[in-house]
N, CA, C and O atoms as a GROMACS GRO file, in nm:
protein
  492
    1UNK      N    1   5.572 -30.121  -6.049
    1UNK     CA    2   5.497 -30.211  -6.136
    1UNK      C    3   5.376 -30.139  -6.197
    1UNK      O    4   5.340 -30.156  -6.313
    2UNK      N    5   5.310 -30.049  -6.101
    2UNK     CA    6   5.196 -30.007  -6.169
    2UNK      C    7   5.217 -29.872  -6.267
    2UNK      O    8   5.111 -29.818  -6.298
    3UNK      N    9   5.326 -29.817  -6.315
    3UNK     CA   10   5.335 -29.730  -6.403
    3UNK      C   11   5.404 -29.806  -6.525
    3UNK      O   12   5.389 -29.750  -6.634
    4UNK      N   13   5.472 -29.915  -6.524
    4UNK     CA   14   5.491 -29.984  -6.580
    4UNK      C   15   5.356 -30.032  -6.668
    4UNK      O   16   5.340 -29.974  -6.775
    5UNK      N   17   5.275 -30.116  -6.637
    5UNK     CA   18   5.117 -30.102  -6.664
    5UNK      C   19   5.057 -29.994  -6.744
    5UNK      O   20   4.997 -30.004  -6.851
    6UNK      N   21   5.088 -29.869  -6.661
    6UNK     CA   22   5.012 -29.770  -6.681
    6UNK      C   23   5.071 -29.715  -6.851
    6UNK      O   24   4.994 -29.668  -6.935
    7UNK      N   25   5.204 -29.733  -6.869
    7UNK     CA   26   5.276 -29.704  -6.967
    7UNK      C   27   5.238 -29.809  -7.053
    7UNK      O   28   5.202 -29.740  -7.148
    8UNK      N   29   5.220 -29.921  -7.088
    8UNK     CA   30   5.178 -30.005  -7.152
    8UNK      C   31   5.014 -29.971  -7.203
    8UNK      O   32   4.974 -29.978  -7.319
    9UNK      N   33   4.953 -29.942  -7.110
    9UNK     CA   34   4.852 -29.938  -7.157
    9UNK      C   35   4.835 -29.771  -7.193
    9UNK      O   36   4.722 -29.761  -7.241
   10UNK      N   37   4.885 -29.669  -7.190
   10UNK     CA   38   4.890 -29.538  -7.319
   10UNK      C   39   4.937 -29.582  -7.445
   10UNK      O   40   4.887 -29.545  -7.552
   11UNK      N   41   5.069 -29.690  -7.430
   11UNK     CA   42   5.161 -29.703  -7.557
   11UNK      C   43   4.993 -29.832  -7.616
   11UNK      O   44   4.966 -29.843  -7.736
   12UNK      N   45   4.951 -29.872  -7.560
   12UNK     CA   46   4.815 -29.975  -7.626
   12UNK      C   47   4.708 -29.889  -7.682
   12UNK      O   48   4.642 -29.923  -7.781
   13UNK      N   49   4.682 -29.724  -7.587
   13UNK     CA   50   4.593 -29.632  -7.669
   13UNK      C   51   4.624 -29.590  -7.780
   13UNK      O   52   4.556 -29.579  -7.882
   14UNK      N   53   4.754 -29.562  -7.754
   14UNK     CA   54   4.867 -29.503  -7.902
   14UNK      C   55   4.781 -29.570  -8.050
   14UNK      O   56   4.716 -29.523  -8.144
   15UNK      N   57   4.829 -29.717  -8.000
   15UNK     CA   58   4.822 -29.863  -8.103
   15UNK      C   59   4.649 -29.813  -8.130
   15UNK      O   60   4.628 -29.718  -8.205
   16UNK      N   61   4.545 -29.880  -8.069
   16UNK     CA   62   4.427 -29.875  -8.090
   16UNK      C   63   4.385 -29.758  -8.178
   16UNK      O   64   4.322 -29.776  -8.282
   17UNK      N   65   4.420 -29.636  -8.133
   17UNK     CA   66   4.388 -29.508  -8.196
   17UNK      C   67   4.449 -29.475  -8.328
   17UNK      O   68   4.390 -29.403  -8.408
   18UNK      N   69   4.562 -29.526  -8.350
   18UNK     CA   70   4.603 -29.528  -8.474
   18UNK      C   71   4.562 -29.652  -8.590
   18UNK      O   72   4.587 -29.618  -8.706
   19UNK      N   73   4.518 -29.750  -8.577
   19UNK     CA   74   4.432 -29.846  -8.596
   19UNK      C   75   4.266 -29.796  -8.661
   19UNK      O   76   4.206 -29.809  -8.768
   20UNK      N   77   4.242 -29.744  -8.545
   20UNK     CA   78   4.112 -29.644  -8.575
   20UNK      C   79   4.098 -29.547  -8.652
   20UNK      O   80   3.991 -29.535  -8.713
   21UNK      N   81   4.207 -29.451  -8.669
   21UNK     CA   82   4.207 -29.364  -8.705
   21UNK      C   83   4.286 -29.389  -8.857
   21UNK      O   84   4.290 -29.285  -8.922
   22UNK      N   85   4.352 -29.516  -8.929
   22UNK     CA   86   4.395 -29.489  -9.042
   22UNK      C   87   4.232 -29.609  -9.067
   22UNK      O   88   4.168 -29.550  -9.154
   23UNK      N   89   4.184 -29.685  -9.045
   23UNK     CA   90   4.079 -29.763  -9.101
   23UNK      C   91   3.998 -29.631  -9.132
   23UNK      O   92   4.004 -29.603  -9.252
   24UNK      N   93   3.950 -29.574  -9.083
   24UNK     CA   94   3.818 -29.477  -9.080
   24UNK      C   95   3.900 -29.364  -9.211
   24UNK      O   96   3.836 -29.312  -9.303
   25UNK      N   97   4.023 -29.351  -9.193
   25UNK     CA   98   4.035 -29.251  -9.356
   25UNK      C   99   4.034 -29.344  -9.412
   25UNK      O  100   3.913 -29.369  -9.417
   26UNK      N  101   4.090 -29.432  -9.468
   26UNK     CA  102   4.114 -29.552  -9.569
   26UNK      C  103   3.941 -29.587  -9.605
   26UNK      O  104   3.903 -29.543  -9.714
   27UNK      N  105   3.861 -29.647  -9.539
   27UNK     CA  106   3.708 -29.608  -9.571
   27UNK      C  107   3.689 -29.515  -9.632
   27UNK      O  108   3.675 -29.522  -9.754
   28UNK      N  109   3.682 -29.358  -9.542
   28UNK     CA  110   3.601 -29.305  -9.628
   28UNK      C  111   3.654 -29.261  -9.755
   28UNK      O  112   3.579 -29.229  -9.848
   29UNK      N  113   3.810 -29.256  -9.766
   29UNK     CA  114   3.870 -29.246  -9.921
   29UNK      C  115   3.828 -29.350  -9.988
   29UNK      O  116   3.814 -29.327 -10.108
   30UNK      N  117   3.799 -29.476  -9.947
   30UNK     CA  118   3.731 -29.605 -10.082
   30UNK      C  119   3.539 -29.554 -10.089
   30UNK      O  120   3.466 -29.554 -10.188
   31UNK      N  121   3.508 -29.519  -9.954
   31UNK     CA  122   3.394 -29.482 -10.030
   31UNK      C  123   3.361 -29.361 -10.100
   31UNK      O  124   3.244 -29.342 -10.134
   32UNK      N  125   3.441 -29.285 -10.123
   32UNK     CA  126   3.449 -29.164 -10.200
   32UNK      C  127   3.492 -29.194 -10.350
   32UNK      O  128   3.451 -29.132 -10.449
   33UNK      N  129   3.603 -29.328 -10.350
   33UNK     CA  130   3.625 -29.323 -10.464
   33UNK      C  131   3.498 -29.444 -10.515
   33UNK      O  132   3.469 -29.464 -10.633
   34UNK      N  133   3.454 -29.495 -10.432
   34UNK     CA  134   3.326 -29.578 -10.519
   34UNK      C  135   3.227 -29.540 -10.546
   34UNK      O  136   3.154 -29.609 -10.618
   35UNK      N  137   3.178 -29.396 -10.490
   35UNK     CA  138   3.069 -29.360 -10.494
   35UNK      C  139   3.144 -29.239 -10.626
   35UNK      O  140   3.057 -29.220 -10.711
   36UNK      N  141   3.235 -29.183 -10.650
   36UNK     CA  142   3.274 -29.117 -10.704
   36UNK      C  143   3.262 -28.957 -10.672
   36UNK      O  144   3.164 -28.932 -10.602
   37UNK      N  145   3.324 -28.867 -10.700
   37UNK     CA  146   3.318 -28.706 -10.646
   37UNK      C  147   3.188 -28.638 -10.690
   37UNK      O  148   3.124 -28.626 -10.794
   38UNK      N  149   3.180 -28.601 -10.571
   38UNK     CA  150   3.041 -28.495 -10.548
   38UNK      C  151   3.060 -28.390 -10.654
   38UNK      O  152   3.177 -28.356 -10.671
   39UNK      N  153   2.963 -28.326 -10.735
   39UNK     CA  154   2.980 -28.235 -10.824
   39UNK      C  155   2.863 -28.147 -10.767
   39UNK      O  156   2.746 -28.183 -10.754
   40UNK      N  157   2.926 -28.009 -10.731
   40UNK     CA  158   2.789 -27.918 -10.624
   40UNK      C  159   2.741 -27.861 -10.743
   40UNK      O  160   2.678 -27.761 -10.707
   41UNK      N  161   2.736 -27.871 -10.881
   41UNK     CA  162   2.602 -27.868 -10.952
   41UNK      C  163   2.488 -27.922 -10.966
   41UNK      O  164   2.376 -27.870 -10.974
   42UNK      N  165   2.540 -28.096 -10.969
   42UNK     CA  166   2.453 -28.140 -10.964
   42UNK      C  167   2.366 -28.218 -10.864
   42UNK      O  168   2.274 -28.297 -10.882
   43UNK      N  169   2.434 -28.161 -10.732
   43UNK     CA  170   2.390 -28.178 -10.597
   43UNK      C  171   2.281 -28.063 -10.580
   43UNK      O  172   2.169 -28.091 -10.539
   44UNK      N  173   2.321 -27.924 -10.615
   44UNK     CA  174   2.201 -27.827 -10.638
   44UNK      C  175   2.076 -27.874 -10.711
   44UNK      O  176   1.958 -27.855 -10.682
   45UNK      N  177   2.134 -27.944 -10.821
   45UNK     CA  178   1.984 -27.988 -10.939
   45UNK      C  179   1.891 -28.068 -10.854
   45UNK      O  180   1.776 -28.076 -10.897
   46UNK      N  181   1.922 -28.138 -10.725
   46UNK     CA  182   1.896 -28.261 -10.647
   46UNK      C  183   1.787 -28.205 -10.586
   46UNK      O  184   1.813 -28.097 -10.534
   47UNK      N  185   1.640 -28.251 -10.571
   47UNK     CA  186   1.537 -28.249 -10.494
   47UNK      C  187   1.598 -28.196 -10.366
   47UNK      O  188   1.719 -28.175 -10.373
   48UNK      N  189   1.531 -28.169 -10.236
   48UNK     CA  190   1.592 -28.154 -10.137
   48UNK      C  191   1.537 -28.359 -10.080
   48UNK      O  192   1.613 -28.421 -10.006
   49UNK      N  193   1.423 -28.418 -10.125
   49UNK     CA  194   1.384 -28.584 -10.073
   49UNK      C  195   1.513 -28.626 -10.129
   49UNK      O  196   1.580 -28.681 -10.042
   50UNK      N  197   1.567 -28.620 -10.236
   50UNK     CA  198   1.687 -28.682 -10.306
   50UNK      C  199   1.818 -28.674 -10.199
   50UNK      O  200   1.888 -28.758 -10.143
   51UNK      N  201   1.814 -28.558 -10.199
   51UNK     CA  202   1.948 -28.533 -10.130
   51UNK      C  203   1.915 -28.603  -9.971
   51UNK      O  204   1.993 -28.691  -9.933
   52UNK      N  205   1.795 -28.563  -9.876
   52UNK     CA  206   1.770 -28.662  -9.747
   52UNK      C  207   1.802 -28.778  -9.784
   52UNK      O  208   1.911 -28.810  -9.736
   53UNK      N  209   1.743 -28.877  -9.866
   53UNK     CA  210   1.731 -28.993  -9.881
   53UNK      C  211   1.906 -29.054  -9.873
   53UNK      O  212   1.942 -29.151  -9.806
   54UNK      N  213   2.010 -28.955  -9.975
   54UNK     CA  214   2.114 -28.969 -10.003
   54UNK      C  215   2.206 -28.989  -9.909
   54UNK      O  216   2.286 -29.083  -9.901
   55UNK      N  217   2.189 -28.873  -9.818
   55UNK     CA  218   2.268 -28.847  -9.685
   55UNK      C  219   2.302 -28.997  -9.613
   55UNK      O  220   2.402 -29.064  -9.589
   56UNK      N  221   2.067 -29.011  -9.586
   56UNK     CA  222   2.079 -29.062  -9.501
   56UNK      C  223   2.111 -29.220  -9.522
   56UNK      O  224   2.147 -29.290  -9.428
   57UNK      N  225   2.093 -29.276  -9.670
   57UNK     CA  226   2.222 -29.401  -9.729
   57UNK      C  227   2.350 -29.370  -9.661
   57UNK      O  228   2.414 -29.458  -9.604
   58UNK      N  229   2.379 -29.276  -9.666
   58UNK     CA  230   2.555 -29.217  -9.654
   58UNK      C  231   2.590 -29.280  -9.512
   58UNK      O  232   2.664 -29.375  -9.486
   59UNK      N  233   2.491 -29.175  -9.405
   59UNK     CA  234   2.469 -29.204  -9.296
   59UNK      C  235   2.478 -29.388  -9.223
   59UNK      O  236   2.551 -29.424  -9.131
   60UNK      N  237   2.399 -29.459  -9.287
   60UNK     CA  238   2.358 -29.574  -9.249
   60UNK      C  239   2.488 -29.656  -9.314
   60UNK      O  240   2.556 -29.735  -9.248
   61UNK      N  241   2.502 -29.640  -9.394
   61UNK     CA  242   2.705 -29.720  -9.470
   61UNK      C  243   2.781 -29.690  -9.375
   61UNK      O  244   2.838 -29.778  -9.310
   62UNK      N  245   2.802 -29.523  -9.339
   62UNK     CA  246   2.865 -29.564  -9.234
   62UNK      C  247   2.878 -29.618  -9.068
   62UNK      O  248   2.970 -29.674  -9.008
   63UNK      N  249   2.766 -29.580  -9.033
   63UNK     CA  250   2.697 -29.656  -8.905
   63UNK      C  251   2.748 -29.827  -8.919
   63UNK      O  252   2.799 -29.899  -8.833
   64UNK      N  253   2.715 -29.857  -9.049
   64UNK     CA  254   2.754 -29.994  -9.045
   64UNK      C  255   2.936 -30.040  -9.101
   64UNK      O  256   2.986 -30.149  -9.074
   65UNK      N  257   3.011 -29.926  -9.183
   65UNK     CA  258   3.134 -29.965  -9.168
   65UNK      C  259   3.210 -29.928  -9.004
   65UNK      O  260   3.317 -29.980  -8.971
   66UNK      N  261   3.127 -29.823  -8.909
   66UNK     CA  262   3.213 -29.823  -8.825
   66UNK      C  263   3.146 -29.958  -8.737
   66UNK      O  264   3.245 -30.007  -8.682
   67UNK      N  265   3.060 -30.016  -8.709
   67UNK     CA  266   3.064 -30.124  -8.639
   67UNK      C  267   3.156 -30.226  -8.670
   67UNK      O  268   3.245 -30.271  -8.597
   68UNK      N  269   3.116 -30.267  -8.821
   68UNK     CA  270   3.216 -30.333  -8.885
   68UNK      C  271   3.402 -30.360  -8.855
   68UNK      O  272   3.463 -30.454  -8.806
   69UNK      N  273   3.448 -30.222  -8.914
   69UNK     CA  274   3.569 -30.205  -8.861
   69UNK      C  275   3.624 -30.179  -8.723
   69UNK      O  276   3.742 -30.193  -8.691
   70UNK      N  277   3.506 -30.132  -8.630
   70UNK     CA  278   3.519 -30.150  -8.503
   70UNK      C  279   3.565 -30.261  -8.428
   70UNK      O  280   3.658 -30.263  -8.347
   71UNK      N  281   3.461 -30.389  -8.480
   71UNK     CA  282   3.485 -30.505  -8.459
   71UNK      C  283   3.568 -30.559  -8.481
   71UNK      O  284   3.623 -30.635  -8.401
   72UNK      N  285   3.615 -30.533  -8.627
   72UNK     CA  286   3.773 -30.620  -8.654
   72UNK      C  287   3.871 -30.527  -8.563
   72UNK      O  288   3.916 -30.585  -8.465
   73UNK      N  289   3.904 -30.414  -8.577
   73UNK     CA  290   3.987 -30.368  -8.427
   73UNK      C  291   4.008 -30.425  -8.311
   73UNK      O  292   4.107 -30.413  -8.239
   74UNK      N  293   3.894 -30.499  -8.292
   74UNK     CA  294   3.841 -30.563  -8.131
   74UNK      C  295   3.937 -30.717  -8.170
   74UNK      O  296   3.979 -30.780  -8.073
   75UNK      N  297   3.962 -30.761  -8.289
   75UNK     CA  298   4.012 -30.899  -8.288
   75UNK      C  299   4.139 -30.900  -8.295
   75UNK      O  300   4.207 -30.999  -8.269
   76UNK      N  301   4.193 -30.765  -8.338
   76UNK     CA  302   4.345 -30.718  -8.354
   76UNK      C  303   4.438 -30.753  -8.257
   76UNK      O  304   4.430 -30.658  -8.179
   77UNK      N  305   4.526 -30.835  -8.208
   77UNK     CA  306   4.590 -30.858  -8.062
   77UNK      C  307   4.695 -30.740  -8.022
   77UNK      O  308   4.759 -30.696  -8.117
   78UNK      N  309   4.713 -30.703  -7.939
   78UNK     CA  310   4.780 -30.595  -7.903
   78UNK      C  311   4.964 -30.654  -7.884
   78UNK      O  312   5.010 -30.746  -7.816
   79UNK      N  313   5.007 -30.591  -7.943
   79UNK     CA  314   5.154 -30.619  -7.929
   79UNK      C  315   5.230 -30.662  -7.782
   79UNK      O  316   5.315 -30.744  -7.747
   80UNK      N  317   5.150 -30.559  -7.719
   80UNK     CA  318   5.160 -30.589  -7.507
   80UNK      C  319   5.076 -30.652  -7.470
   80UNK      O  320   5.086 -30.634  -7.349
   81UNK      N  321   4.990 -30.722  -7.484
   81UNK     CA  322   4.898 -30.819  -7.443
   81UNK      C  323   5.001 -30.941  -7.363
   81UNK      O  324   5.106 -30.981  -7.412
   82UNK      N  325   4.946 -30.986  -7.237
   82UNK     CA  326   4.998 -31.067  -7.188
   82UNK      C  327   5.130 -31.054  -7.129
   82UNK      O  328   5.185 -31.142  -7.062
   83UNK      N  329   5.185 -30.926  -7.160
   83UNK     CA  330   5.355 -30.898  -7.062
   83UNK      C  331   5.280 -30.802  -6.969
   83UNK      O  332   5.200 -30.708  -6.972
   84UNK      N  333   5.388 -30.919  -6.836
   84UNK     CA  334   5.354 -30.838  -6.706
   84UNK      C  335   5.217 -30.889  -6.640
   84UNK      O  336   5.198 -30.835  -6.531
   85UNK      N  337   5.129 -30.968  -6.673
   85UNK     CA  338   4.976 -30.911  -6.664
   85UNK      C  339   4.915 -30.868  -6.738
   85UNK      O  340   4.800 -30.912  -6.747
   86UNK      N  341   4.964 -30.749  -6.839
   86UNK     CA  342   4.885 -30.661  -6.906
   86UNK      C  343   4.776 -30.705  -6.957
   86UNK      O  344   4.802 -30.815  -7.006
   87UNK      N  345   4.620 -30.668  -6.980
   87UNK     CA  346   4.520 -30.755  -7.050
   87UNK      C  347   4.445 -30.627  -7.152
   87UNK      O  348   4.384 -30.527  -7.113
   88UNK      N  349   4.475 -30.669  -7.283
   88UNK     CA  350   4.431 -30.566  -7.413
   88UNK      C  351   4.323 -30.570  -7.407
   88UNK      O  352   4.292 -30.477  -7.481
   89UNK      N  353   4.203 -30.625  -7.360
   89UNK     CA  354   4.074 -30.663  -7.384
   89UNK      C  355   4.001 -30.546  -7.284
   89UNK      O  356   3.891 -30.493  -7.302
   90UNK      N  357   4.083 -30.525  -7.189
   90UNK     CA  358   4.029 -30.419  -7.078
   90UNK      C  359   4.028 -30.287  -7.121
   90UNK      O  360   3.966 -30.208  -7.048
   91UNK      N  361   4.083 -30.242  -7.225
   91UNK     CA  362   4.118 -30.121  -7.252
   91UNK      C  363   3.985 -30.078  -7.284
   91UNK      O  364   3.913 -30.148  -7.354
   92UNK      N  365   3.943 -29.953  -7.232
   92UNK     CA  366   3.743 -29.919  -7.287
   92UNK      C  367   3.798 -29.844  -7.394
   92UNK      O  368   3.707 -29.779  -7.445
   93UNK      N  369   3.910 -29.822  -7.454
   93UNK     CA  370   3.901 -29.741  -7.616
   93UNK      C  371   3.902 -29.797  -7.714
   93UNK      O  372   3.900 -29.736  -7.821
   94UNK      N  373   3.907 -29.948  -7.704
   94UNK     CA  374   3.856 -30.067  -7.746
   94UNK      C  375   3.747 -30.077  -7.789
   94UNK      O  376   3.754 -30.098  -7.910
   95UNK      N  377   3.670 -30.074  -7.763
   95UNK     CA  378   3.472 -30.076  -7.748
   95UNK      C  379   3.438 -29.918  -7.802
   95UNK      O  380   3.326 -29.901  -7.850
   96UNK      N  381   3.522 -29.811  -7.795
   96UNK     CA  382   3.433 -29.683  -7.830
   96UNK      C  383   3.577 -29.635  -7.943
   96UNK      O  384   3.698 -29.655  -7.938
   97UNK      N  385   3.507 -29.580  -8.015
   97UNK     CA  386   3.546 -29.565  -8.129
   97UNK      C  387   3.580 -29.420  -8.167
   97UNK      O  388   3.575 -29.426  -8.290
   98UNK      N  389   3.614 -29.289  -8.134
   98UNK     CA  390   3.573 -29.197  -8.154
   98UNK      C  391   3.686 -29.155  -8.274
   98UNK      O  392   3.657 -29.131  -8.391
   99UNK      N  393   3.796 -29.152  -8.227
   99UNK     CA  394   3.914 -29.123  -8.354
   99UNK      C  395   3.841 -29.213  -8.520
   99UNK      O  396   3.852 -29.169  -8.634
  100UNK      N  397   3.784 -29.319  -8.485
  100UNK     CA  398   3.737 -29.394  -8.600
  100UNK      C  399   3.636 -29.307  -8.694
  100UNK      O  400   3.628 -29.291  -8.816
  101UNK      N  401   3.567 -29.262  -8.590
  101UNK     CA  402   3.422 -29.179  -8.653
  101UNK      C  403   3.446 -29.078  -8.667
  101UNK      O  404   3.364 -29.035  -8.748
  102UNK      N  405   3.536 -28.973  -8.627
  102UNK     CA  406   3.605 -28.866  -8.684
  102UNK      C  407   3.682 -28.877  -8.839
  102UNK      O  408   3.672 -28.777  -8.909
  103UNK      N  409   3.741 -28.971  -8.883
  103UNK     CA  410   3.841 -28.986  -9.006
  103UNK      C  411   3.709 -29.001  -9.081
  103UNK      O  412   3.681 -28.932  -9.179
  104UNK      N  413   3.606 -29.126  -9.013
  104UNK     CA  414   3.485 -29.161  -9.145
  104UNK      C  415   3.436 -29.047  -9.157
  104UNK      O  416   3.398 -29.050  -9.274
  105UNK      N  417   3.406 -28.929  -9.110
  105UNK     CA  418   3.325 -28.783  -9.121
  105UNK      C  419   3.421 -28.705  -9.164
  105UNK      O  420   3.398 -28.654  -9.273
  106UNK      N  421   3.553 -28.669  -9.099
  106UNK     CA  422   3.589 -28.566  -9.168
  106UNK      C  423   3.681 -28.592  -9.323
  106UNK      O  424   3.718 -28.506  -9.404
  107UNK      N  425   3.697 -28.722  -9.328
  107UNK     CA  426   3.770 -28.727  -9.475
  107UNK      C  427   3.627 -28.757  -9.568
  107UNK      O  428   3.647 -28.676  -9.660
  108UNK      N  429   3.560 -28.791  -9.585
  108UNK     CA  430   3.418 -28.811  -9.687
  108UNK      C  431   3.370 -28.705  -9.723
  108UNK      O  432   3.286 -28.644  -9.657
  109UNK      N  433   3.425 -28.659  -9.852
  109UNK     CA  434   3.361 -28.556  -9.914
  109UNK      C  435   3.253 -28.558  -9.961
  109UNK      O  436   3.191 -28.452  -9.966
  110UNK      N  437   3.199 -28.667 -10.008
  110UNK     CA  438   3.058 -28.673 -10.056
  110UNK      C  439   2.892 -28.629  -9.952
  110UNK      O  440   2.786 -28.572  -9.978
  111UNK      N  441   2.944 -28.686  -9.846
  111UNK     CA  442   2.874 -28.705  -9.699
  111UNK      C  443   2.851 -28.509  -9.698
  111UNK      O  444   2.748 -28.447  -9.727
  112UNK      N  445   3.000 -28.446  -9.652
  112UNK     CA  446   3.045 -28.315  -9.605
  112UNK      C  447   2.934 -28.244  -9.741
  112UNK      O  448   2.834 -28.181  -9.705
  113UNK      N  449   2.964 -28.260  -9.895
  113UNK     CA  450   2.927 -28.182  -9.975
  113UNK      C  451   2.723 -28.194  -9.940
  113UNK      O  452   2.648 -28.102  -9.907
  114UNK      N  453   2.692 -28.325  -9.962
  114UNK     CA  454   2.581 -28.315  -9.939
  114UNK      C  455   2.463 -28.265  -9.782
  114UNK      O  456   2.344 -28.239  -9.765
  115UNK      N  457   2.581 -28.274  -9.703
  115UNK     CA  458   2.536 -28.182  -9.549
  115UNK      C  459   2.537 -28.039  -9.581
  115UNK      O  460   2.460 -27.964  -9.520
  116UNK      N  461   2.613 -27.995  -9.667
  116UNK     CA  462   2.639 -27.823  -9.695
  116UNK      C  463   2.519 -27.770  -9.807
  116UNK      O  464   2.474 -27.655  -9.813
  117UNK      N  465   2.481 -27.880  -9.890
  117UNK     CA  466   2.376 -27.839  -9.950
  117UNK      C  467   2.306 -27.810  -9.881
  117UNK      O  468   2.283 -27.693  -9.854
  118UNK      N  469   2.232 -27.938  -9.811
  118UNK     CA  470   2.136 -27.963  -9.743
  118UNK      C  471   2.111 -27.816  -9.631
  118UNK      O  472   1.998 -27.765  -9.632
  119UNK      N  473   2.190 -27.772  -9.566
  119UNK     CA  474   2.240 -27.705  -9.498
  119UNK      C  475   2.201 -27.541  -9.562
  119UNK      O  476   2.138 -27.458  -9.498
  120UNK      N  477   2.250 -27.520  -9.689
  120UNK     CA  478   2.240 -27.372  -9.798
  120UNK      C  479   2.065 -27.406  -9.814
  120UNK      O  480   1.982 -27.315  -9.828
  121UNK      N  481   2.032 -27.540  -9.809
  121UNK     CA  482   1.838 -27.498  -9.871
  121UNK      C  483   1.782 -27.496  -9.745
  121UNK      O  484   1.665 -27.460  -9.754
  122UNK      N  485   1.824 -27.522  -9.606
  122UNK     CA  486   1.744 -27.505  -9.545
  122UNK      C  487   1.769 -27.382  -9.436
  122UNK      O  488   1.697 -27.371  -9.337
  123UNK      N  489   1.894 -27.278  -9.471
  123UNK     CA  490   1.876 -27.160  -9.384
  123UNK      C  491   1.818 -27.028  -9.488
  123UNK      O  492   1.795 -26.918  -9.439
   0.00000   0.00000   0.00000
């Protein structure tokens, strides 16, 4: 019984993590296309206060889409919920997010271009 369980709840990490992990690209591809493509000319022309200020907007959108989409994850019912016992709510990869906040960072080019500036004026 208890690998039974135990298998349910990897095949539930599976679920969660893939959940996480297509919300967080799907974000940061809509906020790339709303904010529109970084042009590293005129990210150079950019104050270095301009570009902080910019980031740290960037920064704080996403702080608040990953709570956001975090949360709706959390309301998502798990396909195995309730067979056997099983309880989806227990799962702690539920509550922490990390595959999520990886896709929002590494697909956002705007975020990436303006860290690399930032990055070239200050070494």
């Amino acid at each position: 019984m208890e690998w039974l369980i135990r298998g349910m709840k990897i095949l539930d990490i599976i679920f969660i993590g893939t959940l996480q992990f297509l919300s967080g690209f799907f974000a940061a591809v809509g906020v790339d296309r709303l904010i529109g493509k970084s042009d590293p000319i005129e990210e150079e022309k950019k104050s270095i206060v301009m570009l902080l200020v910019q980031t740290l907007l960037l920064i704080v959108l996403f702080i608040i889409l990953y709570y956001v989409i975090r949360n709706i994850i959390q309301l998502i019912p798990s396909p195995l919920d309730g067979i056997k016992g099983y309880d989806h709510s227990r799962v702690r990869e539920l509550y922490a997010a990390p595959l999520l906040v990886y896709a929002l960072i590494y697909y956002q080019t705007n975020l990436q271009a303006k860290l690399k500036e930032l990055n070239n004026r200050m070494t």
